[in-house]
C-alpha positions, -999 to 999 in steps of 0.1 A, spaced: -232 195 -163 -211 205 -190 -201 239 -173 -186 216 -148 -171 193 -171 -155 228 -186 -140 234 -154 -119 207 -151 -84 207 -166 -68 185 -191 -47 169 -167 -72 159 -145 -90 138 -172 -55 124 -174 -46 111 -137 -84 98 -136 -77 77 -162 -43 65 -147 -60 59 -119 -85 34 -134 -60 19 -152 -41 10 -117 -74 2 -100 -82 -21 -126 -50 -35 -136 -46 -38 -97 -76 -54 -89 -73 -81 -118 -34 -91 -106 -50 -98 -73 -85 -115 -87 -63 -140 -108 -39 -148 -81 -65 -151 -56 -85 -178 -79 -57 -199 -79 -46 -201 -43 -84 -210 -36 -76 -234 -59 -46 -244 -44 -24 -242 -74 15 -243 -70 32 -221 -91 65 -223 -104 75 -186 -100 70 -194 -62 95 -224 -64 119 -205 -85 118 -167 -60 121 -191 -28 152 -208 -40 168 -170 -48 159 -160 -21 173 -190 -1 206 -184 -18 207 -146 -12 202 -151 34 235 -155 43 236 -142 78 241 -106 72 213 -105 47 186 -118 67 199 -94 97 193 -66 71 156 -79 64 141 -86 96 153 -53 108 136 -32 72 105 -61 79 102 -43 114 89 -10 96 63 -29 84 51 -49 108 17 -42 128 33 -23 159 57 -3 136 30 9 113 3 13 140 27 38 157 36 53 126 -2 60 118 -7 79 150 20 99 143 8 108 113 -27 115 128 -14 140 149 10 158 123 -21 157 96 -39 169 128 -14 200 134 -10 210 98 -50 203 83 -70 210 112 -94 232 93 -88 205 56 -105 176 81 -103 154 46 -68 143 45 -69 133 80 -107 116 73 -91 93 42 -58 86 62 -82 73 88 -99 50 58 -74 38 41 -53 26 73 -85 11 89 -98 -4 58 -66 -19 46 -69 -33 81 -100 -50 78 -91 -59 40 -56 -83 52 -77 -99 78 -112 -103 59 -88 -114 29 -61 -141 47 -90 -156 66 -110 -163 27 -81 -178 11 -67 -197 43 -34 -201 24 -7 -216 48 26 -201 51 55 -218 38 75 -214 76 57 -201 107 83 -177 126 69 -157 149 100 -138 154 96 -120 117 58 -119 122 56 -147 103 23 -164 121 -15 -167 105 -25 -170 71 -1 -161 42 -23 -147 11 -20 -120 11 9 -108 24 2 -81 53 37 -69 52 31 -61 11 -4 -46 15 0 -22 45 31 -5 41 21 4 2 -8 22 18 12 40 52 41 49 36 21 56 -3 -2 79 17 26 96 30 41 99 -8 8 114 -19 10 139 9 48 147 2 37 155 -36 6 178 -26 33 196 -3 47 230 -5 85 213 -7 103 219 -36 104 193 -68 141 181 -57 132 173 -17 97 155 -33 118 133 -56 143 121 -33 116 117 -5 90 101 -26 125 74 -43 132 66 -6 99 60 2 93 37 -30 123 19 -25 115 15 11 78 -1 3 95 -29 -22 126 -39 5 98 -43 28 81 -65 10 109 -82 -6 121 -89 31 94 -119 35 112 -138 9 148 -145 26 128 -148 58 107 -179 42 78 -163 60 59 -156 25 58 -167 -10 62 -148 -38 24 -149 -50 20 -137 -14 37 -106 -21 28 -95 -58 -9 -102 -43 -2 -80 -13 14 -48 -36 -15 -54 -60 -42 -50 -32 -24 -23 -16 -14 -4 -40 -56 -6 -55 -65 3 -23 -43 37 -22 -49 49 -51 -88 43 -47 -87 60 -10 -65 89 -29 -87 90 -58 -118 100 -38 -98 120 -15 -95 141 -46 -127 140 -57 -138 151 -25 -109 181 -23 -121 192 -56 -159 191 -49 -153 210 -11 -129 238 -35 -160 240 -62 -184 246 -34 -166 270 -12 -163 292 -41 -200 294 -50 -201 305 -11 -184 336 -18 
């Protein structure tokens, strides 16, 4: 055991404890917000985000949002997952793990948003179905899901062979990209703010937890395949 222990680097003991600290910090955001929409609770934050947001839709700006809250929307990502099936399919064929925890963390945030809205049964503050904006609201689906598609692909981007520059400027777009998506459900009154910060929390727990095994499991397969040879 403490051969093992030996054998892994500094670093590692470093990210695993990051990790925790965003599982758990993560997972307590969404607890606390979750016990009081059950409780049905109005906060004030909520009030004070919709009327910002109300100010900032002038036409232009909510023709910006519902087109950047089509990326993540269910058809949008759906398709986008399939794509990236068959690219990890292509390029790890022979590493089936990547592919397996892609697989997971898109079909379990999945089940998560639906097992989740229909438990709090929070209603939306304006049903429009033309920005997806039908169901429950808490939490938001449009926060949660894209944080895991488009974090997955960030992961993958990092573990690449691409150089540090083309990672950076990928992995900013990316980022950037996740928060206008789920900033988008604001100036399209579909979603309150609680909705969202919920929503990134879960998502963003959820990724790093899928990622966070996925390494695990890399690291165990690598130990093992040496003591093979």
């Amino acid at each position: 055991m403490l051969n093992t222990l030996k054998g892994i680097p500094s670093r590692t003991y470093i990210l695993i404890v990051t990790a925790l600290l965003i599982i758990g910090g993560g997972f307590y955001i969404f607890i606390e917000l979750g016990e009081e929409v059950l409780e049905n609770e109005k906060f004030m934050i909520d009030q004070h985000a919709a009327n910002f947001a109300e100010n900032l839709a002038t036409p232009g700006v909510t023709t910006f949002f519902a087109w950047i809250t089509e990326l993540g929307s269910v058809w949008a990502l759906t398709v986008g997952s399939l794509i990236m099936f068959g690219v990890l399919w292509y390029f790890y064929q022979r590493k089936k793990w990547r592919i397996v925890y892609f697989v997971i963390a898109m079909g379990g945030v999945t089940i998560l948003i639906s097992g989740l809205k229909a438990a709090f049964l929070r209603d939306r503050p304006n049903i429009l179905e033309e920005y997806d904006g039908t169901g429950y609201s808490f939490p938001s689906g449009h926060s949660t899901a894209p944080i895991v598609f488009y974090g997955f692909i960030m992961y993958l981007v990092i573990r690449s062979k691409l150089n540090a520059l083309a990672k950076w400027l990928i992995n900013i777009f990316l980022g950037i990209l996740i928060l206008l998506i789920a900033f988008s459900r604001l100036p399209l009154g579909v979603h309150y703010f609680t909705d969202v910060i919920g929503g990134l929390a879960l998502g963003l727990t959820w990724l790093v937890s899928c990622i966070a095994i996925l390494e695990i499991t890399l690291w165990h397969s690598g130990r093992k395949a040496k003591k093979e040879l």
